[in-house]
Structure formats: structure tokens, C-alpha cells
MARNUBA-340543 format. One record per residue: residue in three letters; x, y, z of N, C-alpha, C, O, CB in turn. Coordinates in pm, whole numbers, plus 50000, padded with zeros to 5 digits. Glycine has a CB too. Layout:
BEGIN
 rest   n.x   n.y   n.z  ca.x  ca.y  ca.z   c.x   c.y   c.z   o.x   o.y   o.z  cb.x  cb.y  cb.z
  ALA     X     Y     Z     X     Y     Z     X     Y     Z     X     Y     Z     X     Y     Z
...
This chain:
BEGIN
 rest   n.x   n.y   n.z  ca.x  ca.y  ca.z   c.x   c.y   c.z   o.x   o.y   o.z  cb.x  cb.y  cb.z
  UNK 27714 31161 14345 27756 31242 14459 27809 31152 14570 27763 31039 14584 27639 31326 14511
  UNK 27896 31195 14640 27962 31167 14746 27898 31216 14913 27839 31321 14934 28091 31228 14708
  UNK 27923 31127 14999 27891 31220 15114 28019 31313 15139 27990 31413 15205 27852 31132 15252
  UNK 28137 31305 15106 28176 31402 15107 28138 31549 15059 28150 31651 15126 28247 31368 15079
  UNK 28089 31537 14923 28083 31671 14820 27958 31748 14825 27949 31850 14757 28096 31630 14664
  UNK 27845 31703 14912 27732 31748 14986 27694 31734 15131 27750 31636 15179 27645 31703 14931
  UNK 27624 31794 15210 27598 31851 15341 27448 31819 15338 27377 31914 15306 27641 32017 15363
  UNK 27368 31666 15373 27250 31686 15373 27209 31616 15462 27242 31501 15489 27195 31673 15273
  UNK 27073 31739 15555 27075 31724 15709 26934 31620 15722 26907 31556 15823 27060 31898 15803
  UNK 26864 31620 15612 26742 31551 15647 26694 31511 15501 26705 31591 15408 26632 31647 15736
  UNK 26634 31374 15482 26568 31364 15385 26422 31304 15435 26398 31248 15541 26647 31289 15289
  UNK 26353 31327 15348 26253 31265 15352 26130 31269 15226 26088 31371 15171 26218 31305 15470
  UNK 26089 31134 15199 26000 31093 15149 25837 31152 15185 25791 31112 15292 26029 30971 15169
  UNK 25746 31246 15097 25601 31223 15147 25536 31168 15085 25541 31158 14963 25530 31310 15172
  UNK 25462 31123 15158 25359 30997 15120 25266 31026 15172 25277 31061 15289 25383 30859 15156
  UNK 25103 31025 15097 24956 31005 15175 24955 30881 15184 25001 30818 15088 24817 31053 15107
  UNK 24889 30785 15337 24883 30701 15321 24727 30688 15368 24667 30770 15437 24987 30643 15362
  UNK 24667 30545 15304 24489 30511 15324 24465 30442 15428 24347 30439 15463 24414 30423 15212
  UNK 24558 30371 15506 24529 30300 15575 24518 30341 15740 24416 30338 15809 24604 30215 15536
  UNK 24659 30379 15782 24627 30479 15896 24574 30614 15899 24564 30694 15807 24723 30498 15953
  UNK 24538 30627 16041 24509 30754 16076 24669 30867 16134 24782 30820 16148 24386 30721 16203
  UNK 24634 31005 16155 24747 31053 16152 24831 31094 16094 24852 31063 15977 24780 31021 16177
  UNK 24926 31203 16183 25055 31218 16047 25177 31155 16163 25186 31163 16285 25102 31444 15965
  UNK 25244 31103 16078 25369 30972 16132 25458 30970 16055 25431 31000 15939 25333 30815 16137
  UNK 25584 30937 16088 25711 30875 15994 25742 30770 16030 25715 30724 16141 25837 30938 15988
  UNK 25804 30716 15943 25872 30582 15904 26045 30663 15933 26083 30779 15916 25821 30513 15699
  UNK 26104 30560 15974 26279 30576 15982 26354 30466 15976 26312 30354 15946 26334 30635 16108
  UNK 26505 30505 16014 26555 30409 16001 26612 30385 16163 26589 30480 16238 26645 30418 15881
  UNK 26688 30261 16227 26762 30288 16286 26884 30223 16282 26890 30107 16242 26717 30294 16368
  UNK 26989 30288 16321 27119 30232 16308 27151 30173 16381 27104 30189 16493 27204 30290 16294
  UNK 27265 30056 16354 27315 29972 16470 27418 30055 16524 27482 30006 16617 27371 29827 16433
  UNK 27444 30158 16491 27541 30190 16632 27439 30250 16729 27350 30331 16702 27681 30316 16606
  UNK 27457 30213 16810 27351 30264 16951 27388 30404 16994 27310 30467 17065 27372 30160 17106
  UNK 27460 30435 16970 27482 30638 16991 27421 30676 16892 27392 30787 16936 27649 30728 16980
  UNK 27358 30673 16746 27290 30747 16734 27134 30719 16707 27066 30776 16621 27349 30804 16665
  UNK 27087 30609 16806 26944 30568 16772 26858 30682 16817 26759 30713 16752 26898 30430 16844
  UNK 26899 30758 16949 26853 30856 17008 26821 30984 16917 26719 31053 16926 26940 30878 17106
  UNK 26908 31000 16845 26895 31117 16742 26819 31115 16617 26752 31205 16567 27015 31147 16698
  UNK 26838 31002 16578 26721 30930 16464 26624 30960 16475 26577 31018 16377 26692 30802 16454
  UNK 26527 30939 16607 26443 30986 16696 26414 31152 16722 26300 31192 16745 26490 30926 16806
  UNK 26496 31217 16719 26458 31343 16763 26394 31415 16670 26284 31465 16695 26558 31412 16807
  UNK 26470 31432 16526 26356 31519 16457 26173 31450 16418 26121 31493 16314 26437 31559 16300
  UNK 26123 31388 16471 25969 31327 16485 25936 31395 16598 25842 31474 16600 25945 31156 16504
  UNK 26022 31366 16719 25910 31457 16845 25961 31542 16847 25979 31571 16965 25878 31423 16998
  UNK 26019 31635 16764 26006 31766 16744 25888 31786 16683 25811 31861 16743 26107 31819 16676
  UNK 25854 31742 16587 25752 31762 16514 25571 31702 16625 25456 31747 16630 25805 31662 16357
  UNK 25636 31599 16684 25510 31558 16763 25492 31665 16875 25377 31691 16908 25523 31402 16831
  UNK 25622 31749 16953 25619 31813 17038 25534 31958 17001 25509 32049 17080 25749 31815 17078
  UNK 25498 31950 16854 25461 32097 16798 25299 32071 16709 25247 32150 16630 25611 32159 16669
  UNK 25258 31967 16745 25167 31948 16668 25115 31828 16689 25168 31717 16688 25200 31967 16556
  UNK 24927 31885 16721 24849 31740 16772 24826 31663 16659 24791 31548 16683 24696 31757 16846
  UNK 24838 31697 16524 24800 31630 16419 24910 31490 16390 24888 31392 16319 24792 31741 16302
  UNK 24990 31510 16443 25142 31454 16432 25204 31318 16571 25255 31359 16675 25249 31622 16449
  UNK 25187 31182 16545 25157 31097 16659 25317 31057 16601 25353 31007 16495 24999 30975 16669
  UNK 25381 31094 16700 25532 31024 16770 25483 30843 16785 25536 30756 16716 25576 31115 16981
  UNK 25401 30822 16864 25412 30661 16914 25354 30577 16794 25365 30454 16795 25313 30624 17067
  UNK 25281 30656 16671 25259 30619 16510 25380 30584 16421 25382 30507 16324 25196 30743 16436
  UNK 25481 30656 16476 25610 30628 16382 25665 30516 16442 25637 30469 16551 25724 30748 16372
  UNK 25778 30463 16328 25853 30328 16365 25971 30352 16243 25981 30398 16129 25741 30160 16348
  UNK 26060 30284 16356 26213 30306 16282 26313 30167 16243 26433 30154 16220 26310 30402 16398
  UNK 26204 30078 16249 26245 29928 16186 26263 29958 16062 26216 30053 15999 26138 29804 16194
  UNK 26325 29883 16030 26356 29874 15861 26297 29703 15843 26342 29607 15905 26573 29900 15809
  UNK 26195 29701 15750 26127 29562 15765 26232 29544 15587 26286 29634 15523 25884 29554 15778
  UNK 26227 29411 15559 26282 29345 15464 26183 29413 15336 26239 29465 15240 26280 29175 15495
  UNK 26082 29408 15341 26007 29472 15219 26023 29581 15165 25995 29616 15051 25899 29483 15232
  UNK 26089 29664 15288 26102 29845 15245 26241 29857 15244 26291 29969 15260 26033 29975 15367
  UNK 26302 29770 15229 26460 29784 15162 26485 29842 15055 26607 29842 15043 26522 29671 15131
  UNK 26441 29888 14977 26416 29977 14855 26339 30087 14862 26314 30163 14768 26362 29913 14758
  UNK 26298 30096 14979 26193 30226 15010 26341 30383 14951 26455 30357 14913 26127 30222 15268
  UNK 26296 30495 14961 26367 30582 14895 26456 30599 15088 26572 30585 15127 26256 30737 14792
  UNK 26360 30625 15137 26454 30628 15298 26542 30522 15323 26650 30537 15381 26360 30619 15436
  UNK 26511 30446 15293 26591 30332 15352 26764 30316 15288 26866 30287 15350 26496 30186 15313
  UNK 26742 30347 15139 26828 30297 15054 26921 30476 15068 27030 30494 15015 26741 30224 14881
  UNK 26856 30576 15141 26894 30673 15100 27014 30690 15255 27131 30730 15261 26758 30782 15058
  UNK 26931 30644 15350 26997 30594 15485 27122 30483 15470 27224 30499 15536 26875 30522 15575
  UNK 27109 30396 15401 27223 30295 15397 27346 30349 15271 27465 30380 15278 27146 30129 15354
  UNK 27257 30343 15172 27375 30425 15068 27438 30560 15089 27542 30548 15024 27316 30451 14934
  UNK 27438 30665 15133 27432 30747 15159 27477 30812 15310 27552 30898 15356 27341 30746 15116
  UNK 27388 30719 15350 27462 30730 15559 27441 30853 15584 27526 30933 15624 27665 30706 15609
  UNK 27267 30888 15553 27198 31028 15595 27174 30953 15708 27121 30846 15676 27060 31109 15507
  UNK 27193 30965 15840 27106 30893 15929 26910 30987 15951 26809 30925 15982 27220 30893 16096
  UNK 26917 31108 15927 26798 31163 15911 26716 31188 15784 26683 31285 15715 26813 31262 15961
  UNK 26693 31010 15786 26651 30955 15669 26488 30893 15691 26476 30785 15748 26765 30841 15626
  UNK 26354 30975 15638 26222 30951 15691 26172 30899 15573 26232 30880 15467 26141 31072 15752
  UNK 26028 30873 15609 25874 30884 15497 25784 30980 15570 25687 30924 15622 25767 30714 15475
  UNK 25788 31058 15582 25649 31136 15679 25504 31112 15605 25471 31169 15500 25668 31337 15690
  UNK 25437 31034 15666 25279 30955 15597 25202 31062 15611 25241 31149 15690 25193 30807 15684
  UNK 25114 31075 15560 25016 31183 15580 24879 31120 15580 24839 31106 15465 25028 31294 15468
  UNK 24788 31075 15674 24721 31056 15606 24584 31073 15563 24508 31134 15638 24745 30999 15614
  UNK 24528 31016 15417 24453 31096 15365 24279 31046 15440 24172 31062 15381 24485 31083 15193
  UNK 24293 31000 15547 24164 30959 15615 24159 31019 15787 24090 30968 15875 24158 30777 15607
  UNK 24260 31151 15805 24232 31231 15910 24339 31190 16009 24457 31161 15993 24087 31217 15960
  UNK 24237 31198 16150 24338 31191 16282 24282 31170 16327 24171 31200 16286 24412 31267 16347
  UNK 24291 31079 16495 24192 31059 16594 24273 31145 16715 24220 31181 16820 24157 30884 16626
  UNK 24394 31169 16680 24459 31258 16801 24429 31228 16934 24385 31304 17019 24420 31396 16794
  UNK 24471 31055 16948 24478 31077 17061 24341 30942 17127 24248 30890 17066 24460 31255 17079
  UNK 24393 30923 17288 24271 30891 17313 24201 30978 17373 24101 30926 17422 24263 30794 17371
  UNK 24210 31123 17396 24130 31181 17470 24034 31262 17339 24094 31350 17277 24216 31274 17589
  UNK 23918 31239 17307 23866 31356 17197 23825 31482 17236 23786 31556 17146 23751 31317 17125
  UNK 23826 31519 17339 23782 31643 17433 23930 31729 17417 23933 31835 17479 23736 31590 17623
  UNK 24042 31693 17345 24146 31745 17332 24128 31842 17165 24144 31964 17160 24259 31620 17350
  UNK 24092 31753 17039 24088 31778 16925 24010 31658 16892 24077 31555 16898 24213 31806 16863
  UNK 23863 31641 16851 23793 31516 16781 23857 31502 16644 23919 31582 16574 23626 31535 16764
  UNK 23817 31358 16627 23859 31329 16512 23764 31398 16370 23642 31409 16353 23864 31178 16523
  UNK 23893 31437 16276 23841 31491 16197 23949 31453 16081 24066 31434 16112 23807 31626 16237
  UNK 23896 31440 15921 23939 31493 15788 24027 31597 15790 23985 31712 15811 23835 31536 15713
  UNK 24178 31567 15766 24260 31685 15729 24218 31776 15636 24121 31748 15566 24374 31649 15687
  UNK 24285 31896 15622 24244 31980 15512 24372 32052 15461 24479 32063 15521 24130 32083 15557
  UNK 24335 32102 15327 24463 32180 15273 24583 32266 15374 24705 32277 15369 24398 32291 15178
  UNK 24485 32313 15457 24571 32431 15625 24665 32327 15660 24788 32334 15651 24442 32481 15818
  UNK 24571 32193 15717 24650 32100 15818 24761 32096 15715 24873 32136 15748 24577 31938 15873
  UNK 24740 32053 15601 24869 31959 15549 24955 32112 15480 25059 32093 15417 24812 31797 15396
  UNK 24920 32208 15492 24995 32311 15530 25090 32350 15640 25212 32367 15644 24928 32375 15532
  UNK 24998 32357 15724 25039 32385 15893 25168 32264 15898 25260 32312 15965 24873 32340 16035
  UNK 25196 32143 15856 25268 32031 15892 25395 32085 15806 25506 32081 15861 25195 31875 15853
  UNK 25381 32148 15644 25520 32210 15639 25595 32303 15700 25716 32303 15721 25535 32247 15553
  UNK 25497 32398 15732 25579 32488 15795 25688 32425 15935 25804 32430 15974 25471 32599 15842
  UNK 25562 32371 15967 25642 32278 16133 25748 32217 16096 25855 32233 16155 25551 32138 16219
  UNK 25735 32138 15994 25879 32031 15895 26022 32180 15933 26115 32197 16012 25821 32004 15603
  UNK 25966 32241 15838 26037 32343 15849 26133 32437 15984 26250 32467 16007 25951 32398 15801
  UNK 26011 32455 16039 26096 32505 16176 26170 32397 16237 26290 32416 16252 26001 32563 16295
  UNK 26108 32258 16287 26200 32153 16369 26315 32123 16258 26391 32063 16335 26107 31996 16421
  UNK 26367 32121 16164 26509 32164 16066 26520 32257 16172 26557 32228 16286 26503 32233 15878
  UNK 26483 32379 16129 26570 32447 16225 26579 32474 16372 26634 32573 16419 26571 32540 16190
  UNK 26506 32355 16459 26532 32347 16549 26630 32254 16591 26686 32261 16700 26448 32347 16587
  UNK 26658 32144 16481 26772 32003 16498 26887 32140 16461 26985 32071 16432 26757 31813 16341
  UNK 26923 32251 16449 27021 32296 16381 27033 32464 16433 27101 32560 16397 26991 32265 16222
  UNK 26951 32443 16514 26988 32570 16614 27137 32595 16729 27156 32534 16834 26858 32566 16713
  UNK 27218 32689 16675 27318 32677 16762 27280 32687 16903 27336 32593 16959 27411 32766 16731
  UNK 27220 32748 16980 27179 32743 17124 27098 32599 17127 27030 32595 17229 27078 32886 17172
  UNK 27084 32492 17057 26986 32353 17081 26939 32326 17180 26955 32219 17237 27032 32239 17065
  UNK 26843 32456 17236 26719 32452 17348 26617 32352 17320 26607 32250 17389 26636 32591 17356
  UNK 26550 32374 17229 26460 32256 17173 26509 32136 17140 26460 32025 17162 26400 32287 17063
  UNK 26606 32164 17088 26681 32012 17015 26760 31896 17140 26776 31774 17141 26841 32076 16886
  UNK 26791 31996 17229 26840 31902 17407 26736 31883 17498 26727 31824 17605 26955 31993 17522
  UNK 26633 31968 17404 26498 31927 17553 26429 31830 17520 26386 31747 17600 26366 32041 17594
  UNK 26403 31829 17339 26364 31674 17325 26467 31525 17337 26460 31405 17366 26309 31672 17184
  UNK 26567 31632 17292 26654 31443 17320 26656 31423 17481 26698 31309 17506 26875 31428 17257
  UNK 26627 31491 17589 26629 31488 17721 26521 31381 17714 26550 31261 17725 26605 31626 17802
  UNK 26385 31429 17694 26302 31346 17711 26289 31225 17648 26256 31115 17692 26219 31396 17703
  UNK 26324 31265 17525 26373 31090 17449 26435 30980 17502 26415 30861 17478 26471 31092 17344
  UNK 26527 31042 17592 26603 30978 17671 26496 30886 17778 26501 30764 17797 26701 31088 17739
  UNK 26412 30972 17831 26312 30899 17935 26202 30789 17881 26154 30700 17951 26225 31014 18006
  UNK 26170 30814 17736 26044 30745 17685 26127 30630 17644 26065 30526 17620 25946 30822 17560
  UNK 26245 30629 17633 26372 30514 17578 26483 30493 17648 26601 30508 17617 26438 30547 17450
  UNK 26421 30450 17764 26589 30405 17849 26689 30331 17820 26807 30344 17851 26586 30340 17959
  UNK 26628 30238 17746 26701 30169 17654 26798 30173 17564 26878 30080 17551 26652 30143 17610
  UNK 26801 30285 17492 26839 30332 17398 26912 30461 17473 26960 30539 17391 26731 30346 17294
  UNK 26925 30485 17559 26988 30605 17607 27072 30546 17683 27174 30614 17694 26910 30710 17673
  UNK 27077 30406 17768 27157 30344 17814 27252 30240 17718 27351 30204 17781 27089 30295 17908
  UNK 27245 30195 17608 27291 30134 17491 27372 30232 17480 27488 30203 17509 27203 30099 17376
  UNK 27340 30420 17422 27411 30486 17401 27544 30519 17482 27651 30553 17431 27344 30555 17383
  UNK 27513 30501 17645 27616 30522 17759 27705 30434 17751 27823 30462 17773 27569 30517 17893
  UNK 27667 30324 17719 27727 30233 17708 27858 30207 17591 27954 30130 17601 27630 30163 17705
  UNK 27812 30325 17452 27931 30295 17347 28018 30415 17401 28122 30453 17347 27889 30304 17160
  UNK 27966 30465 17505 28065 30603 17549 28118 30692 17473 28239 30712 17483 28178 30576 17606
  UNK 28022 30782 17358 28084 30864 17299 27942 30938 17229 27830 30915 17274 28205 30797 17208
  UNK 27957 30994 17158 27800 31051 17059 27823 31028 16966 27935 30996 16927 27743 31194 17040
  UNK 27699 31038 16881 27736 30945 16730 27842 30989 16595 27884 30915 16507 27588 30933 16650
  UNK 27871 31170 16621 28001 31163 16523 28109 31065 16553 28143 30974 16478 28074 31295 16521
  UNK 28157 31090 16659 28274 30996 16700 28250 30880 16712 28358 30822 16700 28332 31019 16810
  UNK 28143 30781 16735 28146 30652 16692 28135 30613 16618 28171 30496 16608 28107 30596 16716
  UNK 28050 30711 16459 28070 30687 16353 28238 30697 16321 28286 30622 16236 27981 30768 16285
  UNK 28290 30755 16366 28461 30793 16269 28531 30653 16320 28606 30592 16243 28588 30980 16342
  UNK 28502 30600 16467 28554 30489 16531 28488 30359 16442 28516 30242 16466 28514 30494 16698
  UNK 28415 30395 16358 28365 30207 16314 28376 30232 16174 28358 30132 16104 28171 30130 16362
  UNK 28402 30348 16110 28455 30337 15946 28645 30312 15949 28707 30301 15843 28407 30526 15847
């Protein structure tokens, strides 16, 4: 397959993992700086909808070891930029430092239920024509990453068009 001859808005890898706590993704990020911001958005959609689900758990390095990871290779070959691992993992959540919010507890069949459906809706919140949700998190993305929102100002355009400008 071609990226021409298919239309695909998100992939992702699941994985239980033993070591952390939480549910988190792994990503990628691209060197064009217009779309690091967006890379980013479908996770705190998902963090914005769910305490089980830690945004500041995920990381969007691509380390040398996971160069063959299915995201990674699916992100570079392919040029899905909404290319994940969403970890699950199988030793609970601490949600947080406050426990007076949700204590830590053992996921259960619901939770790791409850997390598709959410998968599900934030898709269709990255892909909502009115993108109320989808501009309110990249708004704030913008604030937790000045960096990256000023990198973006800086290539002066959004990431279709700087993608078409660097192929």
C-alpha cells in the first residue's frame, strides 16, 4: 500500500506493560516543528477524558532501540504522523499525586474497557468538523509547550503545508 491508496488517521500499537504504572503512549515526533504540536494532541485528549490515562507518562522520543517498534517504523515508512503504543498497564495507576482524587488501585476488565471507548471518541474528536475539543486541547498544548508552539510560529505555516513544502 501506498499513502496515497489509503486514508489512515491513527495507528496504534497495544501493549500491557509490567513495569509502569498507568495508561500512557509512546509516539513519535517529527522534525518538522509544525507538526510536533499535533502529534501531541490525540494523548491529552485522551488524558483530558480520563484519570486512568497520564499525559506527562507519555513520551514522543524515538530512542535507537525502538526503531523497529511497529509505531515507529509505521510513522517513518508510512508518514502516519498519528503513530502510538498506548501501554496499559498491567500493575494499576497511582493517578496522580493527590490520592484523595482516585487511590491507587489494580485496573480491571471496565477500566481497560472504559479506555476503548475513550480511544474511540478522541478519533472522533481529532476529526470533528466543528474541532471544539480538538482546538481546545491544542490551545492548551500550546501553553504546557511553548516551545514547540513557538518552533511551530516560527516555520509559519501548519503541518499539511509544510509537509507539501519539504517533499
Amino acid at each position: 500500500l501506498t499513502k496515497m491508496s489509503r486514508d489512515v488517521s491513527i495507528f496504534c500499537d497495544l501493549h500491557g506493560h509490567s513495569r509502569k504504572v498507568n495508561m500512557f503512549m509512546y509516539g513519535c515526533t517529527s522534525k518538522n516543528p509544525a507538526l510536533r504540536l499535533k502529534e501531541r494532541v490525540f494523548p491529552f485528549l485522551l488524558h483530558n477524558d480520563s484519570l486512568m490515562f497520564s499525559y506527562d507518562d507519555c513520551n514522543f522520543k524515538v530512542q535507537r532501540c525502538k526503531e523497529n517498534a511497529a509505531r515507529v517504523v509505521v510513522w517513518r515508512e508510512l508518514q502516519i504522523p498519528n503513530s502510538y503504543t498506548l501501554e496499559m498497564s498491567l500493575g494499576g495507576g497511582d493517578f496522580g499525586d493527590d490520592p484523595s482524587v482516585r487511590p491507587p488501585i489494580h485496573f480491571n476488565i471496565e477500566d481497560y474497557m472504559e479506555m476503548g471507548r475513550l480511544f474511540c471518541e478522541a478519533i472522533l474528536d481529532m476529526y470533528d468538523p466543528g474541532r471544539v475539543r480538538l482546538d481546545a486541547a491544542l490551545n492548551e498544548l500550546e501553553v504546557l509547550h511553548p516551545e514547540l508552539k513557538r518552533t511551530a510560529e516560527e516555520e509559519g505555516a501548519d503541518g499539511e503545508e509544510s509537509e507539501r513544502k519539504t517533499k
